[in-house]
VEXRODREN-797216 format. One line per 10 residues: number of its first residue (from 1); their letters; for each residue x, y negated, z of N, C-alpha, C. Coordinates in Angstrom, 1 decimal. Example, Ala and Ser with C-alpha at 12.3 -4.5 7.8 and 13.67 -1.06 7.14 Angstrom:
2
1> as> 13.2,5.7,7.8,12.3,4.5,7.8,13.2,3.3,7.8; 12.8,2.2,7.1,13.7,1.1,7.1,12.9,0.0,7.9
END
This chain:
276
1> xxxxxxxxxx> 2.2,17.5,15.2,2.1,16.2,14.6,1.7,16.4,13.1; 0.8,15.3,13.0,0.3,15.7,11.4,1.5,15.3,10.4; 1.7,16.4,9.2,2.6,16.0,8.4,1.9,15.0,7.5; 3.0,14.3,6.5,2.7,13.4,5.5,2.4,14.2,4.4; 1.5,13.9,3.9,1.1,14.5,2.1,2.1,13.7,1.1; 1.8,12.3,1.5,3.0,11.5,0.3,4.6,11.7,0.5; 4.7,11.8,1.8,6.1,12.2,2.0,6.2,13.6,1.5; 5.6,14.2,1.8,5.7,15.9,1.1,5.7,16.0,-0.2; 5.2,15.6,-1.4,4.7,15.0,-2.5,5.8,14.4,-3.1; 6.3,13.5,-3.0,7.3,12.8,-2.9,8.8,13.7,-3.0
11> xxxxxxxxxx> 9.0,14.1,-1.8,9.6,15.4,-2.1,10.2,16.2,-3.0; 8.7,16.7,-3.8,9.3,17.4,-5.1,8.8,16.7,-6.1; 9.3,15.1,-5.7,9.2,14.6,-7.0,8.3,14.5,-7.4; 6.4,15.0,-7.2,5.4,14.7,-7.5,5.1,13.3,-7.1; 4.0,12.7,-8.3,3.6,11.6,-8.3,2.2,11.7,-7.2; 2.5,9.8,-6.5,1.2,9.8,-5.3,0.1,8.9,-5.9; -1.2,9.3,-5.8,-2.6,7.7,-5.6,-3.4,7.5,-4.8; -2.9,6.3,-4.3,-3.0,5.5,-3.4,-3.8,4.3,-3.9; -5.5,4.4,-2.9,-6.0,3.5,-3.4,-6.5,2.8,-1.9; -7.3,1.6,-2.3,-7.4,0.4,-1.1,-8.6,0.5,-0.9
21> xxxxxxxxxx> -8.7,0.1,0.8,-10.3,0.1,1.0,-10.1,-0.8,1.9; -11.2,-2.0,2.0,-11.3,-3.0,2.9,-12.6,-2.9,3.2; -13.6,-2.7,2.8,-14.5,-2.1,3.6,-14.5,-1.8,5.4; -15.2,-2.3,6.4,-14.8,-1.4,7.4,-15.9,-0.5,7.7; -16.5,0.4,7.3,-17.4,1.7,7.9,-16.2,3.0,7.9; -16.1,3.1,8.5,-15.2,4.7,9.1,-16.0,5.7,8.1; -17.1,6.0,7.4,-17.5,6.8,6.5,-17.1,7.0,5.2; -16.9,5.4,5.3,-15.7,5.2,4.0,-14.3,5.7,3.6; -13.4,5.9,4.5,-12.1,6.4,5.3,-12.6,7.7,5.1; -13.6,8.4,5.7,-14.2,9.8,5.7,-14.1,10.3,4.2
31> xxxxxxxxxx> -15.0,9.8,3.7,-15.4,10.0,2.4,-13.7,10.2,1.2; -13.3,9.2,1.8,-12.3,9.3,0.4,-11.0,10.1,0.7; -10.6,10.2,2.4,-9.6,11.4,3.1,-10.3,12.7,2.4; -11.6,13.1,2.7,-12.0,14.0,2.6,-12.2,14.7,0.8; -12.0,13.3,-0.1,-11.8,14.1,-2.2,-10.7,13.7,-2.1; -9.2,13.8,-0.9,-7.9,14.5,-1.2,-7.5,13.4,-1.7; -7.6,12.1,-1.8,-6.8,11.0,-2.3,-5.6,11.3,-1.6; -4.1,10.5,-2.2,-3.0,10.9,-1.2,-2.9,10.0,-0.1; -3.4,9.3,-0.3,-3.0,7.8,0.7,-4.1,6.5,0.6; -4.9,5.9,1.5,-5.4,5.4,1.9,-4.1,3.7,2.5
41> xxxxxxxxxx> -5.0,2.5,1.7,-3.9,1.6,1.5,-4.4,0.6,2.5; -4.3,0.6,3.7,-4.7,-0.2,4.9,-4.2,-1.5,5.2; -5.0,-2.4,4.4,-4.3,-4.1,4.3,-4.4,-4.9,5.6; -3.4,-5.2,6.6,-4.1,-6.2,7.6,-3.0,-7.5,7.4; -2.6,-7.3,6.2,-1.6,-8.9,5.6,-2.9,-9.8,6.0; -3.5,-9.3,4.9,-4.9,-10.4,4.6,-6.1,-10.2,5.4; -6.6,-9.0,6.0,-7.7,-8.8,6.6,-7.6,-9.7,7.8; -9.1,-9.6,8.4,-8.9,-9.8,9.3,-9.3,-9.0,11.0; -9.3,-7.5,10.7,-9.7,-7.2,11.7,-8.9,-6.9,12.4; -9.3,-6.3,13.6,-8.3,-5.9,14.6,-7.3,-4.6,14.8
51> xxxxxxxxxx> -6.4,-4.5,15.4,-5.8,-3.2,15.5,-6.3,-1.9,16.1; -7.4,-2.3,16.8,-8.6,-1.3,17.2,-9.6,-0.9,16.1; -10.0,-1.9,15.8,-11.1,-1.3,14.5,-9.9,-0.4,13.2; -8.6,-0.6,13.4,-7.9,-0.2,12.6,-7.8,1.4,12.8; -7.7,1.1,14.6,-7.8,2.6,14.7,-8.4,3.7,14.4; -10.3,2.6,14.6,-11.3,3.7,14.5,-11.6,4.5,13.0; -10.8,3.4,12.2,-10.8,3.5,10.5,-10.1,4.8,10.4; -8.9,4.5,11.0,-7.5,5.9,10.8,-8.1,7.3,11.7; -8.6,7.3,12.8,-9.3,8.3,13.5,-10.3,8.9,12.2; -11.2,7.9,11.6,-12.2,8.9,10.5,-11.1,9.7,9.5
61> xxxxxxxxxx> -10.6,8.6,9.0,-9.6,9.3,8.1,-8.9,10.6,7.9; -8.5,11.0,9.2,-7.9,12.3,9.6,-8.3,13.4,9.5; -9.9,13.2,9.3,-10.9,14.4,8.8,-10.3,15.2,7.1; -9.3,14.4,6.8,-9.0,14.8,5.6,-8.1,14.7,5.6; -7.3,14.6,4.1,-6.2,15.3,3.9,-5.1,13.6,3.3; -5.7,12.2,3.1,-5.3,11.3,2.7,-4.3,11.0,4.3; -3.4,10.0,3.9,-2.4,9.6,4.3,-2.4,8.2,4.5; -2.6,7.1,5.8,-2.9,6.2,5.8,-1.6,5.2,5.7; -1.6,4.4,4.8,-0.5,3.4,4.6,-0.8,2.0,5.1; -0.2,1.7,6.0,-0.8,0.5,6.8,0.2,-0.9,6.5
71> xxxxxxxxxx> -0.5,-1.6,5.8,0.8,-3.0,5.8,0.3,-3.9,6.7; 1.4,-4.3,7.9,1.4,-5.4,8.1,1.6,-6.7,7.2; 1.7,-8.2,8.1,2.1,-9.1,7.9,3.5,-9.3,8.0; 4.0,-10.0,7.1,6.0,-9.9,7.3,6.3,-10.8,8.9; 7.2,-10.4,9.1,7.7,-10.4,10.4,6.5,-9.9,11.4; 5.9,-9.3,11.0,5.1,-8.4,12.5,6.0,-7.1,12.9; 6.9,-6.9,13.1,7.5,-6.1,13.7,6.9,-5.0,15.0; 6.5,-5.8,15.6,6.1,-5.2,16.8,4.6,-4.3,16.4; 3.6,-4.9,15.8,2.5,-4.2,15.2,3.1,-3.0,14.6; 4.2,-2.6,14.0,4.1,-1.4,13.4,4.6,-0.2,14.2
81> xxxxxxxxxx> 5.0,-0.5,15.1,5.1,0.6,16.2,3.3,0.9,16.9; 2.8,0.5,16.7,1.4,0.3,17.0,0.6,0.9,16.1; 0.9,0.5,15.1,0.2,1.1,13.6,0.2,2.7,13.6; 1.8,2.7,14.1,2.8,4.5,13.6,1.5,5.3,14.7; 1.4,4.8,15.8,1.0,5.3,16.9,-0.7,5.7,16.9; -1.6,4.6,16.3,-2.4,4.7,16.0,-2.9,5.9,15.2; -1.9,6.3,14.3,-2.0,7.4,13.4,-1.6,7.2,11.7; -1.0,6.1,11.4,-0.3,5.4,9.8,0.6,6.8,9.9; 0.5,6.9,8.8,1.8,7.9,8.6,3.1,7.4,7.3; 2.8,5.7,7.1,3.3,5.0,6.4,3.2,3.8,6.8
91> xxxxxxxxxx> 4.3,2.8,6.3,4.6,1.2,6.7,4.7,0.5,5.2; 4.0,-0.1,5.3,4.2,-1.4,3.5,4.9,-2.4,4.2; 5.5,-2.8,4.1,6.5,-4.5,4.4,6.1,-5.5,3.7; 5.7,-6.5,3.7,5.7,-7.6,2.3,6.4,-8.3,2.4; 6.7,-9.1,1.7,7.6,-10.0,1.0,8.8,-10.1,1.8; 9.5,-8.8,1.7,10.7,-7.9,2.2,11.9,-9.4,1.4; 12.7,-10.2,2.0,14.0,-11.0,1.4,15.0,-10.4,1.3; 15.7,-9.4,2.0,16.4,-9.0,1.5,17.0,-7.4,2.4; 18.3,-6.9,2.2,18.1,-5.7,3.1,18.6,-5.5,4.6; 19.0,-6.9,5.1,18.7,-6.8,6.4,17.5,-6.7,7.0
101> xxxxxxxxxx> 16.6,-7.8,6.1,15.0,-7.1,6.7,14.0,-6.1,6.8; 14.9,-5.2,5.1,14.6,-3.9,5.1,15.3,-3.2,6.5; 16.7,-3.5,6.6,16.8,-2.8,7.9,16.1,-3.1,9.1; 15.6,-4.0,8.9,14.8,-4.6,10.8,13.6,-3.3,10.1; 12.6,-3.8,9.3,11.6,-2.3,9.6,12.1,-1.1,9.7; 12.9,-0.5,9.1,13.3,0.7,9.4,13.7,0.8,10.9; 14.2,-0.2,11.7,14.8,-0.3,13.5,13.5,-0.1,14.2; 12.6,-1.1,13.6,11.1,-0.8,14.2,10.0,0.7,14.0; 10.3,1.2,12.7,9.6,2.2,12.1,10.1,3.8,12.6; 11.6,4.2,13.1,12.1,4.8,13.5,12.6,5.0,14.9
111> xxxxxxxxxx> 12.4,6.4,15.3,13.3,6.6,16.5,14.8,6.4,16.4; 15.6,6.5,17.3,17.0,7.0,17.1,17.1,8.2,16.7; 18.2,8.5,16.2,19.0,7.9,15.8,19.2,6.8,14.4; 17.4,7.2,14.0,17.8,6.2,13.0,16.8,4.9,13.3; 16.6,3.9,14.4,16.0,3.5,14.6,16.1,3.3,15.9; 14.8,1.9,16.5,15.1,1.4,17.8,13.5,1.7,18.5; 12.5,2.1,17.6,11.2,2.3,17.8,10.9,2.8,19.4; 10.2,2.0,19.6,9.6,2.4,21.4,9.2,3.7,21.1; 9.0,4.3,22.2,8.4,5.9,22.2,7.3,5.3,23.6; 5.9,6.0,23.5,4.9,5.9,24.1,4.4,7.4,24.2
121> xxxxxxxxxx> 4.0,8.0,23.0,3.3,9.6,22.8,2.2,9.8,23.1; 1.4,8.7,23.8,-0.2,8.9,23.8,-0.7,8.3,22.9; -0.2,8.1,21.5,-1.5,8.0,20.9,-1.5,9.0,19.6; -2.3,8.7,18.5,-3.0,10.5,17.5,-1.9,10.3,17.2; -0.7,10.1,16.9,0.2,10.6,15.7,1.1,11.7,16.7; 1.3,11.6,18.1,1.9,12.5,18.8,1.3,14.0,18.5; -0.1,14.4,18.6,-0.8,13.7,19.4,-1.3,13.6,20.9; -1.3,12.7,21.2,-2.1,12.2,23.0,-0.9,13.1,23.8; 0.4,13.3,24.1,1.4,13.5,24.9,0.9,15.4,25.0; 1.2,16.0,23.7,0.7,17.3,23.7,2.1,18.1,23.0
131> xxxxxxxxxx> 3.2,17.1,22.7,4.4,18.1,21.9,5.4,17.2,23.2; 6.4,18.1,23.3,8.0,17.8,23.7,8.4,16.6,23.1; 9.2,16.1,24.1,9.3,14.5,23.1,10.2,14.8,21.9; 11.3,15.6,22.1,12.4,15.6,20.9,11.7,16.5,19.8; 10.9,17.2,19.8,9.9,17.4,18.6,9.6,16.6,17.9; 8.8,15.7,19.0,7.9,14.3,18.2,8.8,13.4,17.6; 10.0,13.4,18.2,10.6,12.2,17.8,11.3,12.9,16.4; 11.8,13.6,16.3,12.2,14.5,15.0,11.0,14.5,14.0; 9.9,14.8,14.3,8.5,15.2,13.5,8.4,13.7,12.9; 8.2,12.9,14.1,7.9,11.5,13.5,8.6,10.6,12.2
141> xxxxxxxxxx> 10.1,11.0,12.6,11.1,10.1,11.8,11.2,11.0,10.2; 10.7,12.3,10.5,10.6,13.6,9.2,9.6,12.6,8.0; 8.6,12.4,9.1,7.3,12.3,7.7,6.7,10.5,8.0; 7.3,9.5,8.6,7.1,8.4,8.5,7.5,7.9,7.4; 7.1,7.0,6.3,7.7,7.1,5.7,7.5,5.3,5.3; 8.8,4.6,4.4,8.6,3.1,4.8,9.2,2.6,3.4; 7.5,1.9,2.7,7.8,1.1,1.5,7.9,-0.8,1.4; 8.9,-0.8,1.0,9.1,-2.1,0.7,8.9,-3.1,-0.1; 8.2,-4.1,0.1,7.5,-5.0,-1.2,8.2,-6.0,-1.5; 8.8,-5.6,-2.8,9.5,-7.0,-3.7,8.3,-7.9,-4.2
151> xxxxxxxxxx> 8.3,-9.8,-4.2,7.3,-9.8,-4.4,8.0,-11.5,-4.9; 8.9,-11.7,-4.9,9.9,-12.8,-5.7,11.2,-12.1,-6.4; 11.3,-13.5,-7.3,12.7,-12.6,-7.8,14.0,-12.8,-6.6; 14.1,-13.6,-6.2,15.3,-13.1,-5.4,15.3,-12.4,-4.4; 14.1,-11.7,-4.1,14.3,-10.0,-3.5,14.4,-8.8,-4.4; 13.9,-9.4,-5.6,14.3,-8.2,-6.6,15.5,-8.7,-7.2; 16.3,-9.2,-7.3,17.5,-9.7,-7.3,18.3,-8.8,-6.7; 17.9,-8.5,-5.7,18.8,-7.5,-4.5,18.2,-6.1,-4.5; 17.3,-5.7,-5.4,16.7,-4.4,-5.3,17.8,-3.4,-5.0; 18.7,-3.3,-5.7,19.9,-2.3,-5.5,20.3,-2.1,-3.6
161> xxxxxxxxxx> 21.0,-3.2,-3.5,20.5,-3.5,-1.7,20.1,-2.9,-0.6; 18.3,-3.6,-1.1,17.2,-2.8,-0.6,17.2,-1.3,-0.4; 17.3,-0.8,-1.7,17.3,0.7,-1.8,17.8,0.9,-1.2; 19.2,0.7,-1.2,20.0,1.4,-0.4,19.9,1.6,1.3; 19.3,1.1,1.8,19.6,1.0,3.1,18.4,2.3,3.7; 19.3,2.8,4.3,18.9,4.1,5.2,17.5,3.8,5.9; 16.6,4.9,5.7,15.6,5.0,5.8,14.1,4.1,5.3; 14.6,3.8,4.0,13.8,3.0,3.2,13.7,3.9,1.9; 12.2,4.4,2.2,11.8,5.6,0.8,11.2,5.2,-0.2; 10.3,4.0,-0.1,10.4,3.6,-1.9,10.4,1.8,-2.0
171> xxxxxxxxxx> 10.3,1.2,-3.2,10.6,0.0,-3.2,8.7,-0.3,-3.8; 8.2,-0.9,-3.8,7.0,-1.6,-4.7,7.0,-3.1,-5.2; 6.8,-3.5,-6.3,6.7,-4.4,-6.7,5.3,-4.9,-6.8; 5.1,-6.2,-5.8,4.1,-6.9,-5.9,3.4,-7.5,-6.5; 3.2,-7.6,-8.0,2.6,-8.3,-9.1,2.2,-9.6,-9.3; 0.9,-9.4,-8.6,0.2,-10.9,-8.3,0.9,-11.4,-7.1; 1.6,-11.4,-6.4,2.4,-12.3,-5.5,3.5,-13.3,-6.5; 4.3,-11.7,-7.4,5.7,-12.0,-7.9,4.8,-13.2,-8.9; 3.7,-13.1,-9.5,3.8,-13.8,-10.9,2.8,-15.3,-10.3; 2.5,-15.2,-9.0,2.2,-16.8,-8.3,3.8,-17.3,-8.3
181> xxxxxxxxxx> 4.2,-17.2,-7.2,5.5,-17.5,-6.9,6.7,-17.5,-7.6; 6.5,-17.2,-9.1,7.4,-17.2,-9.6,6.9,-18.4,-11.4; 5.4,-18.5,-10.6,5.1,-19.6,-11.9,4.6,-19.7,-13.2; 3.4,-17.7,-13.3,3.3,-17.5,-14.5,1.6,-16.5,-13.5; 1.2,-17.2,-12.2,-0.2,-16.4,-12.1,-0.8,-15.7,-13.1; -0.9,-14.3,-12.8,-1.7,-13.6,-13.4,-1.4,-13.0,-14.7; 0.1,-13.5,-15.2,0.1,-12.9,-16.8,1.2,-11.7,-16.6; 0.7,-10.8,-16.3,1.2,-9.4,-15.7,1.8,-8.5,-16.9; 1.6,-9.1,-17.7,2.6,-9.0,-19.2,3.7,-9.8,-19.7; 3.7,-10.8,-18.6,5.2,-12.3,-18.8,6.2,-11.0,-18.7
191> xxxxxxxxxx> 7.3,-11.9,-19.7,8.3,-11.1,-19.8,9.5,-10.5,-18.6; 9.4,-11.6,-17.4,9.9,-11.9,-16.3,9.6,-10.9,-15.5; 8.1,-10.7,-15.3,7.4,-9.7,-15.1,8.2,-7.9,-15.7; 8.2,-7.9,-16.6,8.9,-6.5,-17.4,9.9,-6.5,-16.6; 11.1,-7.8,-16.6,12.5,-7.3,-16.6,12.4,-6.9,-14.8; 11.5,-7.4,-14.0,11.8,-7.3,-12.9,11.2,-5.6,-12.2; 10.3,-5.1,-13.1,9.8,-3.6,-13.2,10.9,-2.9,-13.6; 11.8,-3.4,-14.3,12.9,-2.6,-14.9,14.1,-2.6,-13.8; 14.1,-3.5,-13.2,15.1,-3.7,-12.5,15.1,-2.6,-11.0; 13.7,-3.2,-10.7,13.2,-2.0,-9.5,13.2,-0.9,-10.0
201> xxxxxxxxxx> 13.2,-0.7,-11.0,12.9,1.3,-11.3,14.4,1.5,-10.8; 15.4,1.1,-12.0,16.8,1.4,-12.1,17.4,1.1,-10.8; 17.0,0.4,-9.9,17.9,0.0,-8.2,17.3,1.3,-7.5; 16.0,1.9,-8.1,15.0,2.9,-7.0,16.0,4.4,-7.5; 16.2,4.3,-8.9,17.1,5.4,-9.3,18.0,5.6,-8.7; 18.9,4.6,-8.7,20.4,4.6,-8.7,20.7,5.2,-7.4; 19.8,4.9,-6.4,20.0,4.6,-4.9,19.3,6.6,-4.2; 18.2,7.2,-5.1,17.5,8.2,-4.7,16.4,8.0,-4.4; 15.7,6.5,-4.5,14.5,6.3,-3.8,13.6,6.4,-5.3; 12.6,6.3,-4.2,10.7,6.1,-5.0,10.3,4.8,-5.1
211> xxxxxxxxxx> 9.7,4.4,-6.5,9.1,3.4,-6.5,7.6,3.2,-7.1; 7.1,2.0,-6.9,5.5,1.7,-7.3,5.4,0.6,-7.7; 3.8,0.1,-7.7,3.4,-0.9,-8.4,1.6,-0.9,-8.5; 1.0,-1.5,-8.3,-0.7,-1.1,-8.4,-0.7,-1.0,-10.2; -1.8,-0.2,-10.1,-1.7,0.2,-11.4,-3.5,-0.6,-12.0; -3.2,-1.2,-13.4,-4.7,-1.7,-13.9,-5.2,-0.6,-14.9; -5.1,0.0,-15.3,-5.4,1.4,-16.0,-4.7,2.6,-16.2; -5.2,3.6,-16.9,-5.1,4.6,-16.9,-3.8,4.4,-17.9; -3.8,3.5,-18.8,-2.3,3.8,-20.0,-1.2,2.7,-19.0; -1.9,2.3,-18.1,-0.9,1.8,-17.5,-0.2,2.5,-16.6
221> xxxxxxxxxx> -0.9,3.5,-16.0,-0.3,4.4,-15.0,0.4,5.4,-15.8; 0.0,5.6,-17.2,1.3,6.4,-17.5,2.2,5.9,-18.4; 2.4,4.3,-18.0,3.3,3.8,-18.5,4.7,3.6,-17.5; 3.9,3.5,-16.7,4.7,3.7,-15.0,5.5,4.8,-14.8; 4.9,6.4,-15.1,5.2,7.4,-14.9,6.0,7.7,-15.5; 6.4,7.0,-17.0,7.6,7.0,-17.8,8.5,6.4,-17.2; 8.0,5.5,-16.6,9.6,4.7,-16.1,10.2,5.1,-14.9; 9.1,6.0,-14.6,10.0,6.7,-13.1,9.6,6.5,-11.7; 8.2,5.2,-11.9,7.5,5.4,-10.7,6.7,7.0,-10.1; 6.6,6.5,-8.9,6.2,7.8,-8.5,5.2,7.7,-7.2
231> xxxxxxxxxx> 5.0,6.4,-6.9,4.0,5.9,-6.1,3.0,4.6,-6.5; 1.7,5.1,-7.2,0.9,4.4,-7.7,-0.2,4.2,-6.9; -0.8,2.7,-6.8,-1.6,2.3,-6.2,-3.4,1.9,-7.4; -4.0,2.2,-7.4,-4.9,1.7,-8.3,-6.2,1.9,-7.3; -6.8,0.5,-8.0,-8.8,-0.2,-7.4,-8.5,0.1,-5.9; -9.9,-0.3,-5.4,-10.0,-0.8,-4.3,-11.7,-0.8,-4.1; -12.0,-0.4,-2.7,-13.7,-0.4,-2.7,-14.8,-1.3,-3.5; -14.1,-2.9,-2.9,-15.1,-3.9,-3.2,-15.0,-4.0,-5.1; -13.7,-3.6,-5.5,-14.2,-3.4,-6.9,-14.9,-2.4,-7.2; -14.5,-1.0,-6.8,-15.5,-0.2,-7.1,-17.4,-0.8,-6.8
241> xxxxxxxxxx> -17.5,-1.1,-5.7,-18.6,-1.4,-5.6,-19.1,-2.9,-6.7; -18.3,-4.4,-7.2,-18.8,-5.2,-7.7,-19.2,-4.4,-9.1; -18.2,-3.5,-9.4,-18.2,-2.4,-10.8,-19.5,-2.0,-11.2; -19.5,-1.4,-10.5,-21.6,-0.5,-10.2,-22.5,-1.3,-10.3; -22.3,-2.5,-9.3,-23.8,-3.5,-9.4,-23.8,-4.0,-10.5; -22.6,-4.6,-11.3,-22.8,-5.2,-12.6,-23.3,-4.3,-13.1; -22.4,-3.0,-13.4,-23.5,-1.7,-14.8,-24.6,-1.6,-14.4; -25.4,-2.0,-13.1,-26.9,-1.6,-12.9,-27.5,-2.9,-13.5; -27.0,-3.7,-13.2,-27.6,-5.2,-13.9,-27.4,-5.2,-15.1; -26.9,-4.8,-15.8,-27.0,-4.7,-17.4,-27.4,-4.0,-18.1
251> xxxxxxxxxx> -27.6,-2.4,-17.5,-28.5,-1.9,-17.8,-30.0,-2.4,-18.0; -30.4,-2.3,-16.4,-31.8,-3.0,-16.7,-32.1,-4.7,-16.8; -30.8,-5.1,-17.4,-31.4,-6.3,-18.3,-32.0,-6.1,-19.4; -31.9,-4.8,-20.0,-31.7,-4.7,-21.0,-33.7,-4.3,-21.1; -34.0,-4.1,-20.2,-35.6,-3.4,-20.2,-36.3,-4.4,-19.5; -35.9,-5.8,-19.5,-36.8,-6.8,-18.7,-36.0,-7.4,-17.7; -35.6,-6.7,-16.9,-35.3,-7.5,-15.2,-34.1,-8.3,-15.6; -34.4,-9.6,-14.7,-33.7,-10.5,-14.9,-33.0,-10.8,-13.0; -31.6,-11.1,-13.0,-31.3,-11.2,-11.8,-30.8,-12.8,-12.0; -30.7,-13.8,-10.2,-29.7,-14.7,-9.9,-28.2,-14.5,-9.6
261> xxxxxxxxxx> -27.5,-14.0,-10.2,-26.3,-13.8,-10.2,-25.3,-15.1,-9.7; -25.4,-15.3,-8.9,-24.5,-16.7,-8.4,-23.1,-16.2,-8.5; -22.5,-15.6,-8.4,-21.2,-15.5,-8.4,-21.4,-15.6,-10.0; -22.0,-15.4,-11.0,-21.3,-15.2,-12.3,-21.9,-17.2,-12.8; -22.7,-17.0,-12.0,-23.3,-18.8,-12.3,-22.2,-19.7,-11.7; -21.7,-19.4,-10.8,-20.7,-20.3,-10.0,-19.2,-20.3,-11.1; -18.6,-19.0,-11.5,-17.5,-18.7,-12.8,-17.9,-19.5,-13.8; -19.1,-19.2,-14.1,-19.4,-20.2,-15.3,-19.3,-21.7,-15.3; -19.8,-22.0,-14.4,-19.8,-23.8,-13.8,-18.4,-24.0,-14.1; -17.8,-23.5,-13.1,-16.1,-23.7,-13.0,-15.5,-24.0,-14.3
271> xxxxxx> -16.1,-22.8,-15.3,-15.2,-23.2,-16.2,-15.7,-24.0,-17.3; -17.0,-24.3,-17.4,-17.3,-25.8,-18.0,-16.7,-26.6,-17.7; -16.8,-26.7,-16.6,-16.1,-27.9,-16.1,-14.7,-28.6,-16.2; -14.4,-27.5,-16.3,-12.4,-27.4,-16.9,-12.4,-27.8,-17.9; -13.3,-27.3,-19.4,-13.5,-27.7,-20.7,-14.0,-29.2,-20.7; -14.7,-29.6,-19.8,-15.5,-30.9,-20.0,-14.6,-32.2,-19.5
END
């Protein structure tokens, strides 16, 4: 069975980055398993594709050395025995309420004894019915590993909780969820925002676990790193990619070419229109 790089990493305490790709070309997956990222951040909260195309994504992936972190939708329970199987070698939870729910994923995410997790064995994470089961089931529950997303305050309310409950290895705070839902979108500097980073670090300490957070730059990831995170998330394809086309467009605006930018024409309208 393939081991975990983040779980291994993790381990000794070394810091993980974990970036997003919604993209679906399997070359993509190729490409970024293969320059050693730790973990590959597989969104199907919001996507919309299937659990097969998900497969074929985690099959390229494997060509390398990244580690696929697959988040369901909250209460999909059943999908993440699907996910494990598929080949995730990680579970994201969202908008985790409290730590009975943390314990429902860990029931789904684990064999027994720490866990209620179906056992199948034909698919890549066994793989394909090629090891003894009490290997796999040992190997699996070794390097599965299951983060939990605080994403209001009254689940970071209960971070302490959370942490605690057996077989729950790091906590993550959701940002842009916490600062919709809590009444301050987007100002990722509100103070509310701090105390509740502070809070998760100190419940992730107290307890032995790892914590995260997506990261917006480089002084912010080692602002993180001070406080004790140890699983960072930062960009994502479709930014990398809007990133590039703009510096190509500004570049050669600068020598004549002129482009229709409708997305930046449409931002613009919008916010005349607010002013007017």
């Amino acid at each position: 069975m393939r081991a975990s790089r983040i779980k291994h990493k993790l381990s000794q305490n070394e810091p993980v980055l974990i970036t997003q790709l919604h993209l679906l070309d399997p070359s993509l997956f190729e490409l970024t398993s293969l320059m050693g990222f730790d973990g590959i951040w597989m969104d199907m909260e919001h996507h919309t594709y299937s659990l097969e195309t998900a497969t074929q994504l985690m099959r390229a992936a494997r060509i390398g050395s990244s580690d696929i972190l697959a988040r369901p939708a909250n209460g999909e329970f059943m999908r993440i025995g699907r996910m494990l199987e598929a080949g995730a070698q990680g579970i994201m939870y969202p908008r985790c309420s409290n730590a009975a729910e943390a314990a429902e994923v860990v029931k789904w995410s684990k064999f027994a004894p720490l866990g209620k997790r179906g056992f199948d064995g034909s698919g890549a994470d066994m793989p394909y019915c090629t090891m003894p089961v009490s290997d796999y089931v040992q190997q699996a529950n070794e390097n599965t590993f299951i983060t939990i997303q605080l994403e209001e305050q009254s689940a970071v309310d209960q971070a302490e909780e959370i942490a605690a409950v057996p077989g729950v290895d790091a906590l993550m705070l959701g940002p842009a969820d916490f600062s919709i839902l809590e009444g301050f979108p987007g100002q990722f500097n509100h103070p509310q925002m701090q105390t509740a980073i502070e809070t998760i670090a100190t419940a992730a300490a107290n307890q032995g676990k790892h914590w995260g957070m997506p990261t917006f730059n480089l002084e912010h990831a080692q602002q993180l790193l001070q406080r004790g995170a140890r699983m960072l998330y930062h960009m994502a394809d479709i930014i990398f990619v809007k990133n590039g086309l703009e510096q190509m467009q500004q570049q050669f605006s600068q020598i004549g070419f002129t482009f229709e930018n409708q997305l930046k024409d449409s931002a613009t309208h919008y916010t005349q229109g607010k002013k007017s």
